[in-house]
TIMAR-945233 format. One line per 3 residues: number of its first residue (from 0); their letters; for each residue x, y, z of C-alpha. Coordinates in steps of 0.02 Angstrom, whole numbers, plus 32768, in hexadecimal, padded with zeros to 4 digits. Example, Ala and Ser with C-alpha at 12.3 -4.5 7.8 and 13.67 -1.06 7.14 Angstrom:
REM residues 2
0> AS> 8267:7F1F:8186 | 82AC:7FCB:8165 $
//
This chain:
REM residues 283
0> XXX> 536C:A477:D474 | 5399:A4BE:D3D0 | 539F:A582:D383 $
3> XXX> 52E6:A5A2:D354 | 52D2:A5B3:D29F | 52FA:A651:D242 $
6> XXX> 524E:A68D:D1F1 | 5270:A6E3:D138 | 5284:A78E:D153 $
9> XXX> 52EB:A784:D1E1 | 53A1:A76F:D216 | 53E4:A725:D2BD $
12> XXX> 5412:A78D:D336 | 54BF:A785:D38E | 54E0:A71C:D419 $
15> XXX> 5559:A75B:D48D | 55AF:A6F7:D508 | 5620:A75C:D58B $
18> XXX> 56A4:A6F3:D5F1 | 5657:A75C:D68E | 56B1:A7EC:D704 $
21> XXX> 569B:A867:D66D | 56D2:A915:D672 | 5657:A984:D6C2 $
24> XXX> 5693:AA1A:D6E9 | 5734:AA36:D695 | 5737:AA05:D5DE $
27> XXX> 5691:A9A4:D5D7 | 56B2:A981:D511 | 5641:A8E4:D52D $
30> XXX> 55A9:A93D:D557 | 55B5:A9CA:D4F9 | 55D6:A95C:D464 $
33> XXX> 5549:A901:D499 | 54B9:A98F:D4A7 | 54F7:A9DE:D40C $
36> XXX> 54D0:A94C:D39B | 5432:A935:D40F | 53F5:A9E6:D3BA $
39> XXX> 545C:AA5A:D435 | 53E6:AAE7:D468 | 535F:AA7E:D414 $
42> XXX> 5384:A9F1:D484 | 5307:A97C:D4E4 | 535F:A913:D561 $
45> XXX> 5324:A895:D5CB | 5394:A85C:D672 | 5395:A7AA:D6A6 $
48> XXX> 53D0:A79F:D736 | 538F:A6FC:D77D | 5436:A68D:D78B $
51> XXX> 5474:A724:D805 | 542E:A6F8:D8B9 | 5458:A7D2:D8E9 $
54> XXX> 53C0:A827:D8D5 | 540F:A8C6:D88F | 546D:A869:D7F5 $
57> XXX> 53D6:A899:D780 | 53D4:A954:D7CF | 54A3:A960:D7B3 $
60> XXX> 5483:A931:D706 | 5405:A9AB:D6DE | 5454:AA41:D712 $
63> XXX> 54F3:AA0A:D6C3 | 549E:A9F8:D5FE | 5439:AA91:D63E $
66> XXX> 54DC:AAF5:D645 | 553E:AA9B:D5B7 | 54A5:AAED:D54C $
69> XXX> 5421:AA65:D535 | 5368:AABF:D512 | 531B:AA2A:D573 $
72> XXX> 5336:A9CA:D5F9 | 52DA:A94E:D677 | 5312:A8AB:D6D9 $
75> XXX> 5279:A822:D6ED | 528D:A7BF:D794 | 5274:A71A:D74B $
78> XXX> 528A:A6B4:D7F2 | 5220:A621:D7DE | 51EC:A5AE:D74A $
81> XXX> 5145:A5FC:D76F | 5186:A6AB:D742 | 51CE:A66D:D6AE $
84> XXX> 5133:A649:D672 | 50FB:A706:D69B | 50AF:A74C:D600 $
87> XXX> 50DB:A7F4:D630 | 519A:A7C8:D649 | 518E:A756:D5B1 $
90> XXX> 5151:A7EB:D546 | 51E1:A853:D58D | 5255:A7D2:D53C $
93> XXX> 51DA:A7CD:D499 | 51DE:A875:D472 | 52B5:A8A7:D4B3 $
96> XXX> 533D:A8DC:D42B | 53B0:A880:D4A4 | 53B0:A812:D528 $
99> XXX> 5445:A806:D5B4 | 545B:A76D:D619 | 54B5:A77E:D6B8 $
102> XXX> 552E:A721:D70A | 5518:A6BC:D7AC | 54E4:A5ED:D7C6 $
105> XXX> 54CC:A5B5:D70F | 546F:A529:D751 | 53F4:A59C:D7B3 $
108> XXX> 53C7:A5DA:D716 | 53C0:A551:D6AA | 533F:A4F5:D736 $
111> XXX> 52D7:A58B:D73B | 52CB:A5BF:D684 | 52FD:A525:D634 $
114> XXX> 525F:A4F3:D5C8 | 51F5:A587:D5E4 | 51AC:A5F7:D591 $
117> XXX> 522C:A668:D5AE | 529F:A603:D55C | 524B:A5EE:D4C6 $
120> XXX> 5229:A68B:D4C8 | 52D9:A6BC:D4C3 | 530C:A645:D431 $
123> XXX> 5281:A68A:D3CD | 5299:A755:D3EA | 534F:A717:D3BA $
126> XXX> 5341:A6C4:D30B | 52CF:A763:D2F3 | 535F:A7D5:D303 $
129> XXX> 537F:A7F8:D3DB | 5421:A7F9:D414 | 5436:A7A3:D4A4 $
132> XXX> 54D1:A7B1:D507 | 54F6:A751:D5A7 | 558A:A748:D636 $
135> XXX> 55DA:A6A8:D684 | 5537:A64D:D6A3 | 54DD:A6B0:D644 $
138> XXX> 5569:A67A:D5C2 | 5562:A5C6:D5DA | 54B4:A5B7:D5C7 $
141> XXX> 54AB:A5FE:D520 | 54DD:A553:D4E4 | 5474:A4AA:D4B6 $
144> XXX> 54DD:A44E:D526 | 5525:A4C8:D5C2 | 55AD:A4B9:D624 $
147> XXX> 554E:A474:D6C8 | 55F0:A466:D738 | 5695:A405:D746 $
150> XXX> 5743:A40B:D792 | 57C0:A491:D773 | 588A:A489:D75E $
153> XXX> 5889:A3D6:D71A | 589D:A37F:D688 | 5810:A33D:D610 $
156> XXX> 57C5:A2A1:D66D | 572A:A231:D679 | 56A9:A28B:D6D1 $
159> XXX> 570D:A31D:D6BD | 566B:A38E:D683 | 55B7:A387:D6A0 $
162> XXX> 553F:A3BD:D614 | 548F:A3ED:D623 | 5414:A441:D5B9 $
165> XXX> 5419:A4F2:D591 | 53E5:A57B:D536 | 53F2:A53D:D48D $
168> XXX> 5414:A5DB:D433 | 54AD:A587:D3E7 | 54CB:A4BD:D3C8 $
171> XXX> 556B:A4DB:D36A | 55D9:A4ED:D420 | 55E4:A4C6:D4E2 $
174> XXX> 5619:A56A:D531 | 5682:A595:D5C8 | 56A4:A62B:D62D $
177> XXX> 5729:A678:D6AD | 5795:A5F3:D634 | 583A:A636:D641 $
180> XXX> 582D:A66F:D701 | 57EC:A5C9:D737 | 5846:A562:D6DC $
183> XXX> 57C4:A509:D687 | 580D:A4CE:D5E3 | 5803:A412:D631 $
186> XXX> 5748:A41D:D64E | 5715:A46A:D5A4 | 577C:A3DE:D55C $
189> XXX> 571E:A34C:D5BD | 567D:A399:D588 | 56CF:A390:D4DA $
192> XXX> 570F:A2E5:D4C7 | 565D:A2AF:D4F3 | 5627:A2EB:D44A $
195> XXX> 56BC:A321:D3D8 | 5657:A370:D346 | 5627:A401:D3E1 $
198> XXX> 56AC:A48D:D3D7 | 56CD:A4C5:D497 | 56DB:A57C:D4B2 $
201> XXX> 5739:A5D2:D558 | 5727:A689:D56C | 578F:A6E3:D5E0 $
204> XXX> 5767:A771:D654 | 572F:A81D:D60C | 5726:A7AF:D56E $
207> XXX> 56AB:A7AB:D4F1 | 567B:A73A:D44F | 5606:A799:D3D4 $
210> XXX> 55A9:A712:D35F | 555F:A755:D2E2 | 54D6:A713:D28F $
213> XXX> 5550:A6AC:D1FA | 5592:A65D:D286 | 5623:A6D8:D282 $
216> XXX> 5686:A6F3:D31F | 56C9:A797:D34E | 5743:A7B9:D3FA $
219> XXX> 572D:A859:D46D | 5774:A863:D515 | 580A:A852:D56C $
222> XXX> 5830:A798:D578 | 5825:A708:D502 | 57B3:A698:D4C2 $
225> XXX> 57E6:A5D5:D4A7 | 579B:A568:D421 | 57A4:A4B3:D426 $
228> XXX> 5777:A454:D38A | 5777:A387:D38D | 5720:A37C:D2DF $
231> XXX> 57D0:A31F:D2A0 | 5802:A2AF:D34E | 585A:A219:D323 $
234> XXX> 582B:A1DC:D3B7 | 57E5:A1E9:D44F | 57E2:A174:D4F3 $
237> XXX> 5747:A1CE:D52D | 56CF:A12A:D517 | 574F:A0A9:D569 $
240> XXX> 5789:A138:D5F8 | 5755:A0E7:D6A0 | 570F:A167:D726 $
243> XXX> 579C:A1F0:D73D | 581D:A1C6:D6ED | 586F:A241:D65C $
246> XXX> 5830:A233:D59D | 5891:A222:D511 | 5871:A2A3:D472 $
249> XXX> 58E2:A2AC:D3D9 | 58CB:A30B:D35C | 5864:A38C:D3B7 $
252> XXX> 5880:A454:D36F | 586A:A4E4:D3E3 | 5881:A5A1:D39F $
255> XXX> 5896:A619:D43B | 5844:A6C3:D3FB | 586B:A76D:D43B $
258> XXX> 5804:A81F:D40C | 57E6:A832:D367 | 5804:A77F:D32C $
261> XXX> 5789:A72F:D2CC | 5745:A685:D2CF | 56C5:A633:D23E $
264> XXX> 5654:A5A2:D2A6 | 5624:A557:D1FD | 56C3:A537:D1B0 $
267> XXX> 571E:A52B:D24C | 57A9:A597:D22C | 57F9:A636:D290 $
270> XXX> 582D:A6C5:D258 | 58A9:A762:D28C | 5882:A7FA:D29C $
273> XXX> 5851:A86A:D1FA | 5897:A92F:D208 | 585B:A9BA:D1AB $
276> XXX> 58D7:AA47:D167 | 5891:AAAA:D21D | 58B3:AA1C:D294 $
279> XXX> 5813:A9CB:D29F | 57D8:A914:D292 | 5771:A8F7:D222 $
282> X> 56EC:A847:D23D $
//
């Protein structure tokens, strides 16, 4: 699945992909971030929490943008394909300023909403201008082609990754989540190698990538973000790789971002960090 089309008079929202175990409590410059540019005390935010199997995920998250200063707030319990296909939850989604994903099973979610309604809903409230922000699997899934599993702490290798449909609010990139903490660099890379012109993005902990709707690329949060770009391989051994065994990829780039850097999807290229005369960076 593709980004729906943007309709003239509109712009895209941003999509929002958080590497999961934000910051809650503490210095939750995610979420904040996230509900200002959602219309802050204007706000309409729909919670969904269905890749969480804890039935007070949805609850947590509404008191939490609640107290950060959201105007309003509800979580749908989309728990079956069936309520997915609600037309009450799917005019919740219609009619939100944003639209947080939580984090949990990303394949939960993806064979519950995956194809739905809801899902198309999503893409279109998006390319009219909803943010929609989403943790670890809520992350993943914001992708054409998610993340479905794969080993961690190893090398790039056949079979290394397993893609499956998702979201399709962006085509341009495979995304990854807990990347740094779990090691996952070899994984995003397997998923990679299967199609080089896909750029692979890992996003740490408490890690955020703000894409606007240019295809622009902003970093909040505490960690890093990793961007793998194969557009220019040399080669690759992913086609004659028998089952297992490590690939070979030369001439592979990867940028490793940190807050405030910059990254352009279209032209590929990554930029530092841009400081005003007070201090602050400027996108």
């Amino acid at each position: 699945m593709c980004p729906a089309i943007v309709e003239d008079g509109y712009d895209r929202g941003f999509i929002i992909p958080i590497g999961g175990a934000e910051d809650k409590e503490t210095n939750p410059i995610i979420l904040r971030r996230f509900i200002e540019i959602s219309g802050g005390r204007d706000a309409n935010i729909v919670i969904i929490p269905t890749a969480s199997r804890l039935d007070d995920t949805g609850e947590i998250y509404e008191e939490l943008f609640l107290k950060l200063g959201a105007g309003s707030v509800c979580s749908i319990p989309i728990n079956s394909r069936e309520d997915s296909n609600n037309p009450e939850f799917v005019e919740k989604c219609a009619t939100a300023t944003g639209i947080f994903i939580t984090g949990g099973n990303q394949l939960r979610l993806a064979t519950i909403i995956g194809g739905t309604v809801a899902a198309q809903t999503i893409r279109r409230a998006n390319a009219r201008g909803v943010h929609v922000a989403g943790t670890s699997a809520g992350a993943s899934i914001m992708s054409e082609h998610m993340m479905g599993g794969g080993p961690s702490d190893q090398s790039p290798s056949e079979g290394g990754a397993t893609l499956v449909p998702g979201l399709g609010l962006t085509n341009a990139a495979i995304i990854d989540q807990h990347f740094s903490e779990r090691n996952r660099l070899g994984r995003l890379l397997s998923a990679a190698a299967l199609n080089p012109f896909l750029m692979g993005i890992g996003i740490d902990e408490d890690t955020a990538a703000f894409i606007d709707p240019t295809g622009l690329v902003e970093i909040v949060g505490a960690g890093t973000v990793t961007i793998t770009d194969g557009s220019a391989l040399k080669y690759s051994s992913a086609h004659v790789a028998r089952a297992n065994e490590g690939l070979g990829l030369l001439g592979l780039k990867l940028d490793i971002l940190h807050e405030g850097c910059r990254y352009d999807l279209n032209t590929r290229e990554a930029f530092p960090p841009s400081v005003d005369g007070q201090g602050v960076c400027n996108i």
